[in-house]
C-alpha positions, 0 to 999 in steps of 0.5 A: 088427542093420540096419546102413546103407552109406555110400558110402565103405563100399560104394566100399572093399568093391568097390575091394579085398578088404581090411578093409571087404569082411571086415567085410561078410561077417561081418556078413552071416555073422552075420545082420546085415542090410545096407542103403543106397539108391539115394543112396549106391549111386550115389554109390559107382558114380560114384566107382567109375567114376572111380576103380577101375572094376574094382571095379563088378563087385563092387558089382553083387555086393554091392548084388544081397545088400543091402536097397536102398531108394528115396532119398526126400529127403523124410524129413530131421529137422531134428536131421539137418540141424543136425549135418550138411552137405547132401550127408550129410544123405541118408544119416543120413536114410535110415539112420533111414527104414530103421529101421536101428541102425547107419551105417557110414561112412568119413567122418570129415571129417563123420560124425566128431562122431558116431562112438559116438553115436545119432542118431534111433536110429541108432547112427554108426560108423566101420567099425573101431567096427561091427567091435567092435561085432558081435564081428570084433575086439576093442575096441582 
């Protein structure tokens, strides 16, 4: 499975050793491929920056095993911004650029609506829904 980053996904693997950063390792373990882009890659070093700059060492880390695309603004489907607001709308985008089947996200303020639905081929989940999904846990 290729499965997209978003930054809030990125921002809590390199903050701390927790739930998110498991979660990538086993998907990676399981040979699921993990993905993002310059977009989201530099929207989690931003917020890493101001927020726990001793988790920059470790995004370095994690984007030096992931795929990491160009952002290319040019590729969004209207049924992308009709579900959307503007700053997210990149990151479905490029999740569907990517030929991804699944985005991870976070971000329930937006991306919430979406949780267990495909959009364009892409499967969106909160990261405790892709845990389920390839097999860390067990459906609560």
């Amino acid at each position: 499975m290729r499965i997209f980053l978003d930054a809030n996904v990125l921002f809590s693997a390199s903050k701390s050793a927790g739930a998110v950063r498991r979660l990538l390792a086993w998907a990676e373990e399981q040979g699921h491929v993990l993905c993002g882009d310059d977009y989201v890659v530099a929207e989690a070093h931003r917020n890493l920056a101001a927020k726990a700059p001793e988790g920059l060492s470790v995004l370095a880390a994690i984007v030096a095993r992931i795929n990491v695309a160009r952002y290319d603004p040019s590729t969004q489907a209207e049924e992308i911004a009709a579900l959307l607001p503007e700053k997210d709308r990149p990151v479905l985008a490029a999740a569907v650029r990517l030929d991804c089947d699944a985005l991870v996200t976070g971000d329930r303020t937006h991306f919430g609506a979406l949780y267990g639905r495909s959009v364009l081929g892409v499967a969106v989940h909160s990261p405790r829904s892709l845990a389920e999904a390839i097999g860390l846990i067990q459906p609560a």
